[in-house]
C-alpha positions as CSV (number, residue, x, y, z in Angstrom):
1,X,90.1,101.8,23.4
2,X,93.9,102.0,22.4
3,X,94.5,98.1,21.1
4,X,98.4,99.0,20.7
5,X,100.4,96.5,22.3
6,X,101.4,97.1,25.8
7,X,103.7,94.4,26.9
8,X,106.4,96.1,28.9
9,X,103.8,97.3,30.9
10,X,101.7,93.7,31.3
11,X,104.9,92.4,32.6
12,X,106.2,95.2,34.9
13,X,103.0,95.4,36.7
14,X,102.4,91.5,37.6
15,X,106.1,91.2,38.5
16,X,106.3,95.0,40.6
17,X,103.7,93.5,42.4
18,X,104.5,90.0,43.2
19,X,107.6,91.8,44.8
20,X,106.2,95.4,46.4
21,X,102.8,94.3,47.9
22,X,104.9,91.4,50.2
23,X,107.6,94.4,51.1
24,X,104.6,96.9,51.9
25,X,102.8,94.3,54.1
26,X,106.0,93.5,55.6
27,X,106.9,96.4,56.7
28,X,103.6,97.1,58.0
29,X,104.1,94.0,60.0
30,X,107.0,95.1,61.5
31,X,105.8,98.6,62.2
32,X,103.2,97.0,64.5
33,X,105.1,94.6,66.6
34,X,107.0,97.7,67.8
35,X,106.4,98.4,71.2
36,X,104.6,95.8,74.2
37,X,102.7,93.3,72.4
38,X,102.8,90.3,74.3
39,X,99.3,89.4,74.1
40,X,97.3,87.8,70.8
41,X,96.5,89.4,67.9
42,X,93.5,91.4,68.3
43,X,91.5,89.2,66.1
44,X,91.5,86.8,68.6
45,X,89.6,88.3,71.5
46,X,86.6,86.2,71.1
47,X,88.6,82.9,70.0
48,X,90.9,83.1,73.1
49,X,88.5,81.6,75.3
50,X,88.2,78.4,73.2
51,X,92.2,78.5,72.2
52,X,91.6,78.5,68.6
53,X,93.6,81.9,68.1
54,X,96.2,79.7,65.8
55,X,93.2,78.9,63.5
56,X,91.9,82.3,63.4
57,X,95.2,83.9,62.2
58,X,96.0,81.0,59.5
59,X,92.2,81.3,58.7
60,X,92.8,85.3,58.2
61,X,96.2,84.9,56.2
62,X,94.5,82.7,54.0
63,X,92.2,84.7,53.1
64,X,94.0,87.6,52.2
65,X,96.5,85.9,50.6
66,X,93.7,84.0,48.5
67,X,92.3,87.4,47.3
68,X,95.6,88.6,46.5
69,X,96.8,85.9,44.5
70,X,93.8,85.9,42.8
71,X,94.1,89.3,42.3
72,X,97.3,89.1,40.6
73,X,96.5,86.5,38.2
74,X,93.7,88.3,37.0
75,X,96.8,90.7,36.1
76,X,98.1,87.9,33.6
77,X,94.7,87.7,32.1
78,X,94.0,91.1,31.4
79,X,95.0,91.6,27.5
80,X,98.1,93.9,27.0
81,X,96.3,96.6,25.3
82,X,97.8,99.9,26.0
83,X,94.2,100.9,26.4
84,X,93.6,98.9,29.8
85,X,96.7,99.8,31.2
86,X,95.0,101.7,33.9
87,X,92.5,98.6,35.2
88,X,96.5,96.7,35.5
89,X,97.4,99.5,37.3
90,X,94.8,99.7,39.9
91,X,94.1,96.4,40.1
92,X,98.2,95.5,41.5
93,X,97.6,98.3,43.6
94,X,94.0,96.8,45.1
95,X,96.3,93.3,45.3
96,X,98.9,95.2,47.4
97,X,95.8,96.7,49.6
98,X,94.4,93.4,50.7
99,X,97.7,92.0,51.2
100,X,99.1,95.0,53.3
101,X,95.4,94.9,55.2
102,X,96.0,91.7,56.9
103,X,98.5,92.9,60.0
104,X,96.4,95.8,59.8
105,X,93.8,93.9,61.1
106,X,95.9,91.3,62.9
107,X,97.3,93.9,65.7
108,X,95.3,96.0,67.5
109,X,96.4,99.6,66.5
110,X,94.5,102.3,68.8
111,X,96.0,101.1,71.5
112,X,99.6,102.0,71.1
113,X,99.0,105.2,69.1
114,X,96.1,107.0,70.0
């Protein structure tokens, strides 16, 4: 393993992702409130009926937001060895998966495209 010090790197990737993952989801977001969507998210089908769908989303968000973050400061703790420059690399990416997978599951997207 390449021990040479990587440090641009193990700050451009924490800091890349901190800002591109909340764009990505973002846009996402916005992608699928296009079009008639008057109705609850689609996680909420079953929780409708007991009006908890509030709790359900927040509980949801949480959770990917949790993972995330914990994601991303595992990217602070990774040493800046040139060698694991790679494991940074797809590890921000995973961190920008999880957070672009939460209005992904929030809407309901066969529906309006297929």
């Amino acid at each position: 393993m390449d021990r040479r010090r990587d440090l641009a790197g193990w700050l451009v990737t924490p800091l890349f992702t901190l800002v591109a993952a909340p764009v990505l989801a973002g846009i996402v977001a916005v992608l699928g409130n296009i079009g008639d969507n008057n109705g609850p998210p689609a996680l909420c089908k079953e929780a409708v009926a007991d009006n908890m769908c509030e709790e359900t989303s927040l509980r949801m968000v949480g959770l990917h937001v949790a993972i995330a973050g914990a994601m991303w400061l595992l990217l602070w703790i990774i040493p800046w060895w040139r060698g694991l420059r790679t494991v940074r690399v797809l590890l921000a990416v995973a961190a920008t998966v999880v957070l672009v997978l939460l209005p992904v599951r929030m809407f309901d997207w066969s529906i309006r495209y297929f």
